[in-house]
C-alpha positions in Angstrom: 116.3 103.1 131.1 112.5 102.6 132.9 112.5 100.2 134.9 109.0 98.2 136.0 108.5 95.7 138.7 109.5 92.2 138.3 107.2 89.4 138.0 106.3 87.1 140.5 107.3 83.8 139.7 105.3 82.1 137.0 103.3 85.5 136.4 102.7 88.5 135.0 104.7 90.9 133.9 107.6 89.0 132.3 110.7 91.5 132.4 112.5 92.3 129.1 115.3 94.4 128.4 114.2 96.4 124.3 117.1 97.4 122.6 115.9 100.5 121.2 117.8 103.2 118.7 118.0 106.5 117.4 118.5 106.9 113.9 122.5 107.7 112.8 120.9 111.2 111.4 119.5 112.1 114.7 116.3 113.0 113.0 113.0 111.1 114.5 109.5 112.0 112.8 107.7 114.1 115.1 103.3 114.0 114.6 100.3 115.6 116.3 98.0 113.2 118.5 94.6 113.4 118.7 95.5 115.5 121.5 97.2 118.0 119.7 100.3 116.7 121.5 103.9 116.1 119.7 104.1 112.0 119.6 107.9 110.9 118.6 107.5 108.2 115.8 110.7 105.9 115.6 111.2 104.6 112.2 113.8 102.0 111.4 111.8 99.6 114.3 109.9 96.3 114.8 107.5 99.0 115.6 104.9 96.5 117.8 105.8 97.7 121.1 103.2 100.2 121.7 100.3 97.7 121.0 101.6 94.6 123.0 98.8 93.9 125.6 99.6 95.9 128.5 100.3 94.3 132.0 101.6 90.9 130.0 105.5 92.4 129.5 107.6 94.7 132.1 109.6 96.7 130.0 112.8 98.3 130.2 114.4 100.7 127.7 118.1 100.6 126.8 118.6 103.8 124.0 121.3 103.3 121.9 122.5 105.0 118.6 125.0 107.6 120.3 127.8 108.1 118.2 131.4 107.6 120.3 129.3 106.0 123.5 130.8 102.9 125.5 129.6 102.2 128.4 125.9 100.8 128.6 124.0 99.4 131.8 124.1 95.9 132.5 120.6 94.5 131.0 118.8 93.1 134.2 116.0 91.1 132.0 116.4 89.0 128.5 117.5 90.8 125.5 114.7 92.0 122.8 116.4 93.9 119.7 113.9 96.0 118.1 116.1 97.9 116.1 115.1 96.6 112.7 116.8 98.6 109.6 120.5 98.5 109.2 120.8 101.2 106.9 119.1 103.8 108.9 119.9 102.7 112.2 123.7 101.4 111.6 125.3 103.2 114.8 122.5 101.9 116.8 122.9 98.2 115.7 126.7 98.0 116.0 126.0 99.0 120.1 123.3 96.6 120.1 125.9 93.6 119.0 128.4 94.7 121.1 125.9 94.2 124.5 125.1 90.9 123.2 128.2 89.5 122.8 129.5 90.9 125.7 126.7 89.7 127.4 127.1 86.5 125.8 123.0 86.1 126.6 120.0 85.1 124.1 118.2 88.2 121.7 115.3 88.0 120.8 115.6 89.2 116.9 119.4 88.6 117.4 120.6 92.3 115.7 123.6 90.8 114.1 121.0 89.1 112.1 119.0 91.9 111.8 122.7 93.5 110.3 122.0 91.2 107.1 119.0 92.1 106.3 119.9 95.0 103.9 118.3 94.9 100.5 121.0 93.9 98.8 122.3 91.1 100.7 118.5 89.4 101.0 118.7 89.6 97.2 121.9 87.7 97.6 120.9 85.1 100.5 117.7 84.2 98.9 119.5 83.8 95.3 119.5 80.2 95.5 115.9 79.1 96.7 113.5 77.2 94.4 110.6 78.9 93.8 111.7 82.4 93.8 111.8 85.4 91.4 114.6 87.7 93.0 115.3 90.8 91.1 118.7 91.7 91.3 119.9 94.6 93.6 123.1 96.8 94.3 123.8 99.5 97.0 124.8 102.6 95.5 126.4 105.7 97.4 126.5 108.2 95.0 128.5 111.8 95.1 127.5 113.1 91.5 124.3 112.2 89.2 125.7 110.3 87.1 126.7 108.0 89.0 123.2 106.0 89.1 123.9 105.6 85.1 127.1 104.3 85.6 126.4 101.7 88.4 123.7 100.2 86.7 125.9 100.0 83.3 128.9 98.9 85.5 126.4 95.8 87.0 124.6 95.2 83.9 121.6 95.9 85.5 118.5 95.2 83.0 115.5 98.3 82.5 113.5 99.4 83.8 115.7 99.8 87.3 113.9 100.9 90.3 115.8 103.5 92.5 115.1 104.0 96.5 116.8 105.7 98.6 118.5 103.3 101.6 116.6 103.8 105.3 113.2 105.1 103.4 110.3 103.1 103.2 106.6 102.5 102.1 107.1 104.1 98.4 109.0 106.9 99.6 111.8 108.4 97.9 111.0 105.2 95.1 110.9 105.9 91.4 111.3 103.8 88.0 113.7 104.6 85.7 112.6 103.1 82.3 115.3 103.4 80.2 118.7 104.4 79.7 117.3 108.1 79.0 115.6 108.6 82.5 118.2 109.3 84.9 118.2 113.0 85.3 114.9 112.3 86.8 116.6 111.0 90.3 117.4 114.8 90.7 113.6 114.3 92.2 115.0 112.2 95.2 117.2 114.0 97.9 120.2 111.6 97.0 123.2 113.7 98.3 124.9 112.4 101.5 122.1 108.8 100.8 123.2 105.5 99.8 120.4 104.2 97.3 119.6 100.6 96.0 119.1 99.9 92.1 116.8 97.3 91.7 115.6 95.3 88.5 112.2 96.0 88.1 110.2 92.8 87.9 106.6 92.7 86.1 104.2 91.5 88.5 100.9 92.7 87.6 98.1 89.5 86.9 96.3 88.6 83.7 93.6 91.1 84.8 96.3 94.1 84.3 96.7 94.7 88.4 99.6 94.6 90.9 99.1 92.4 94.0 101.4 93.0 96.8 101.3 90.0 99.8 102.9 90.5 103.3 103.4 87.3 105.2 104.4 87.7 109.1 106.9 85.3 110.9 107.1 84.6 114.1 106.3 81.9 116.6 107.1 79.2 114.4 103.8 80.4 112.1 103.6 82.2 108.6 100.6 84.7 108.6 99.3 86.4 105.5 98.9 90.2 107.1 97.6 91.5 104.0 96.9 91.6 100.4 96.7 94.8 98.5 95.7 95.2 95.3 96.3 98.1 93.3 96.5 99.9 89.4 100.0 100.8 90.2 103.4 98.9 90.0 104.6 100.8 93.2 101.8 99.2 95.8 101.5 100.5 98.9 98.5 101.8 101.6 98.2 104.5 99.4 97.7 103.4 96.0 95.4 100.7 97.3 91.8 100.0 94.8 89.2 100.2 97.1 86.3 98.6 95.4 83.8 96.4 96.7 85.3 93.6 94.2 89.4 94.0 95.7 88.0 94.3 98.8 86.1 91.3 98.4 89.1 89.4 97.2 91.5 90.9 100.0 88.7 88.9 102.6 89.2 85.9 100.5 92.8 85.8 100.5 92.9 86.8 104.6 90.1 84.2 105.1 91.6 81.4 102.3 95.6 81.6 103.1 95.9 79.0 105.3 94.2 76.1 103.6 94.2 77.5 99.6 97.4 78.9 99.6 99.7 78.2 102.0 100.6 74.5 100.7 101.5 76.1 97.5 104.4 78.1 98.9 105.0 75.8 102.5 108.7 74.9 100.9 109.7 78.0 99.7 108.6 80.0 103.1 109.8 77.6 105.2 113.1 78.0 103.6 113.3 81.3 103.9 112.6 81.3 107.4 115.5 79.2 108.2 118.2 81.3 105.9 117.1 84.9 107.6 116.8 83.3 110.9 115.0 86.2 112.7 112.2 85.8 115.4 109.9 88.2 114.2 109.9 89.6 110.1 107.9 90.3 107.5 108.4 89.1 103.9 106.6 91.5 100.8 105.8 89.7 97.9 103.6 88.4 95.3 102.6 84.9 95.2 102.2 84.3 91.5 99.7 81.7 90.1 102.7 79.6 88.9 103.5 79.1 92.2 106.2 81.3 92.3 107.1 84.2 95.1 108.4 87.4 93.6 110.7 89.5 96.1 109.8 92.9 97.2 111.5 93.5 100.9 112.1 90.7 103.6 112.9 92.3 106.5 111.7 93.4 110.5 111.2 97.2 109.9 107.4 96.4 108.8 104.8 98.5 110.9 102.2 95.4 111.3 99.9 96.1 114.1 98.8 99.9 113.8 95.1 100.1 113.4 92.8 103.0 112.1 94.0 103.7 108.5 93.2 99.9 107.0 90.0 98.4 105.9 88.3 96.5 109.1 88.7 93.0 107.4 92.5 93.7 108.6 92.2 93.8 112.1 91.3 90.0 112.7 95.1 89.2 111.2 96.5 91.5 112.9 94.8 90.2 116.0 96.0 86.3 115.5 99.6 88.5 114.8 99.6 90.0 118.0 98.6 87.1 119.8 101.7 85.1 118.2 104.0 87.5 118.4 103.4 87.8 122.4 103.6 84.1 122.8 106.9 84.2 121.3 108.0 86.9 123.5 106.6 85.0 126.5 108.7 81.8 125.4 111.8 83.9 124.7 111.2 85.5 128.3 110.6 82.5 130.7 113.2 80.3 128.3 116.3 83.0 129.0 115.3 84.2 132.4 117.9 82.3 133.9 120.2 81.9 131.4 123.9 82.8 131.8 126.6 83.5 129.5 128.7 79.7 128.6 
């Protein structure tokens, strides 16, 4: 745990305890700075941490994720879980609930919320609210091939059936599997020892043949379009991104137009699912169809928001207002549960 001095009262820096994990594989990806230095990159996390505006928060670290480990410190400042993906991170988030209901104090991003947030079970919590198009999704763990066939016959799952592997994310280890003939091509993914998710794939392309992919921040009572991307492909990510003057001027339009043009079109349906996952701080991908409908992707917390330096400029000013929310929630959740003890 690093520990920083404490504020002064009223001030700067406002101590928090972060919940922090290692995955259950014990695997972290390991990059090259721009200093040719090794820089550990922690999947499976909230992953704002390192771009919260330095001086505001004193931090300490509580690591958790050891498998057969019992004894953990006694957090000295309000809790912050930014462990964010349950199926990655499972060890790790089982600790975290334990401290807080020992503790008995206030979490920020409470982790036995964040324990619901697989993809299945937001398929299931968000079944019943108006105004959404939720493809149906089962968690798979299989131990031969043809076991994908068999689950998605055994749950009458309708073609084509998207397969990702459980923990992954941003198009990695995805694939479509159009038809009943298809599934010897999952011997691409590295399945063996993974749980996976079969997902009905929903057509979401426009009437001008492209894929639109929304991803609307909560936090601080405020939903925040972080960005629109619009692509050729079904599977839309950074990566497959059309960068043309004409997407890009319509990415501008939608940063610059959300609050006032769109917004009121899908207030109910946001707001509702806001209250049913409960978190502090998530992310919701989507599409926001011209009939006023939202089509599911992910809703989650494991969403890396606030990076800079890979995304088109007109990004960084939502990113910006994200920040700035995000931190005032963390100040509220920080002066609000300084002093609170357990009932």
């Amino acid at each position: 745990m690093t520990a920083n001095r404490p504020a002064a009262p009223g001030g700067y820096p406002l101590p928090l305890t972060f919940l922090l994990g290692l995955s259950d594989s014990g695997k972290e990806y390991v990059r090259l700075g721009r200093n040719l230095r090794p820089q550990i990159t922690l999947m499976g996390t909230c992953s704002y941490m390192p771009h919260l505006t330095p001086g505001r928060f004193a931090i300490q670290e509580l690591w958790l994720g050891e498998q057969g480990r019992k004894k953990f410190p006694e957090p000295a400042a309000p809790l912050v879980n930014y462990i964010a993906d349950p199926d990655s991170h499972a060890i790790a988030l089982k600790q975290a609930i334990e401290i807080v209901e020992k503790t008995g104090r206030p979490c920020f991003n409470d982790p036995r919320l964040i324990a619901q947030t697989r993809r299945d079970q937001i398929a299931e919590r968000l079944s019943g609210v108006a105004g959404m198009n939720i493809p149906r999704t089962v968690l798979i763990k299989p131990s031969r091939p043809g076991d994908f066939a068999a689950a998605a016959e055994k749950h009458s799952l309708n073609y084509p059936i998207i397969v990702r592997l459980a923990g992954d994310h941003g198009g990695v280890s995805t694939l479509r599997i159009d038809d009943t003939g298809k599934w010897d091509e999952t011997f691409a993914l590295p399945w063996i020892g993974r749980s996976a998710y079969l997902t009905e794939f929903a057509d979401f392309h426009d009437a001008d043949g492209l894929y639109r992919k929304c991803r609307i921040i909560f936090t601080g009572g405020k939903m925040m379009l972080h960005h629109v991307i619009i692509s050729k492909e079904w599977l839309v990510h950074r990566g497959s991104r059309l960068n043309t003057d004409q997407t890009a001027e319509e990415e501008r339009y939608w940063l610059s137009a959300f609050e006032h043009d769109h917004l009121p079109r899908f207030q109910g349906t946001l707001s509702e699912i806001r209250r049913i996952i409960g978190l502090d701080y998530f992310g919701l991908d989507c599409h926001l169809g011209q009939n006023n409908v939202i089509t599911l992707f992910e809703c989650n917390a494991a969403m890396n928001v606030l990076s800079y330096g890979h995304e088109s400029s007109h990004w960084n000013e939502p990113k910006a207002r994200i920040r700035s929310r995000l931190e005032a929630a963390l100040e509220k959740f920080a002066r609000t549960s300084a002093n609170t003890t357990p009932a």
